[in-house]
LUMLUM-915748 format. One record per residue: x, y, z of N, C-alpha, C, O in turn. Coordinates in steps of 0.02 Angstrom, whole numbers, plus 50000, padded with zeros to 5 digits. Layout:
BEGIN
XYZXYZXYZXYZ ...
***
This chain:
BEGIN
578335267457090577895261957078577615259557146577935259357198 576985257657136576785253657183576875258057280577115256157333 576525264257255576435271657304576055271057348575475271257327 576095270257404575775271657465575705277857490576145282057485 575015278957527574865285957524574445286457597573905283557605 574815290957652574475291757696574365297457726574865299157759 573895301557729573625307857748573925311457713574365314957739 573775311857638574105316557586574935313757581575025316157525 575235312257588575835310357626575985304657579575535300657571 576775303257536577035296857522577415293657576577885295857609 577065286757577577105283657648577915276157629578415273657655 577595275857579578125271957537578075271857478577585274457451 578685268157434578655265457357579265263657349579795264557379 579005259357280579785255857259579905259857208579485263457182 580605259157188580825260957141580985256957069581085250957061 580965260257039580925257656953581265260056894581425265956902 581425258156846581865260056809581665255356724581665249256713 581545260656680581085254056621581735258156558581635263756535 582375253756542582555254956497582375251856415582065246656404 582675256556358582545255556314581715256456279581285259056315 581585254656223580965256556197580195252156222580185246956255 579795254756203579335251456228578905249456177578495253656158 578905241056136578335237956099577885237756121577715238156180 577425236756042576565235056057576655228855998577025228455949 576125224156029576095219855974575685215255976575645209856005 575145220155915574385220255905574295212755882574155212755822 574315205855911574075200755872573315198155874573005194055841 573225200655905572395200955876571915207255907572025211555950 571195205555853570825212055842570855217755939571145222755959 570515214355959570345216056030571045216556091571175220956131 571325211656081571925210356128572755214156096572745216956041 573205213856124573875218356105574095216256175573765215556227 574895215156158575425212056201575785219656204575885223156154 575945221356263576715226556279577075224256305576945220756354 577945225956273578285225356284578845230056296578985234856260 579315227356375579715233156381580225230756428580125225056450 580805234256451581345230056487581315234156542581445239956527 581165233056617581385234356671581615231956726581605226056743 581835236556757582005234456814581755237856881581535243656884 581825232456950581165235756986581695233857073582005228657085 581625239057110581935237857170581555235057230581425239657268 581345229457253580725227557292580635231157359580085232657382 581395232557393581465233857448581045243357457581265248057423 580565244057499580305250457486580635256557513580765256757573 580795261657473581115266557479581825266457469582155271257490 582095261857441582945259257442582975262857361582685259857315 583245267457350583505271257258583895266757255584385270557254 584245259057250584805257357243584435253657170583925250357171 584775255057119584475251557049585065246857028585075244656970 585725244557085586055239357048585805232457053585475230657102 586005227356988585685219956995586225216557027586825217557020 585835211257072586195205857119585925200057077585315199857071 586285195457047586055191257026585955184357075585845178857049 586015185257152586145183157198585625182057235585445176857262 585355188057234584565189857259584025193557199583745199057200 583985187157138583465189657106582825184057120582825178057136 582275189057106581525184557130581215177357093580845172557108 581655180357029581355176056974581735170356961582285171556936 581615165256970582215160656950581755154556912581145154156920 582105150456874582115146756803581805150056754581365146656729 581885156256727581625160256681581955157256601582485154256594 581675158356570581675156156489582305161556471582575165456510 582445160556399582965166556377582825171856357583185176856355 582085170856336581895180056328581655180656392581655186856387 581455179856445581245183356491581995183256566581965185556623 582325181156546583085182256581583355187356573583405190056517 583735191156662583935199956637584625199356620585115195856633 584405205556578585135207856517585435214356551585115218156586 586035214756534586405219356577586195226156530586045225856470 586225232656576585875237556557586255242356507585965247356485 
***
């Protein structure tokens, strides 16, 4: 995710990880909501996919949008 690219060359990226299924949910004609659970490593080039609940970005999140263990 989120690939940097220099002289043909990957220069950086983060890493990502989208478990479980992925909704659609068509509520109206033109527009549609997706839905899906991931998880995303900010630090670039770090493969480490464990959660720190210590150092997460998001904080006062609602209960559906709060992370669930994988």
């Amino acid at each position: 995710m989120r690939t940097v690219e220099q002289n043909g060359q990957i220069a950086s990226a983060l890493y990502g990880k989208i478990i479980g299924g992925i909704g659609i949910d068509p509520r109206k004609v033109k527009v549609c909501g997706i839905g899906f659970t991931y998880y995303l490593n900010p630090t670039p080039n770090d493969r480490n996919m464990e959660y720190d609940v210590g150092k997460d970005l998001f904080k006062h999140l609602g209960e559906f949008d709060a992370p669930r263990a994988p």
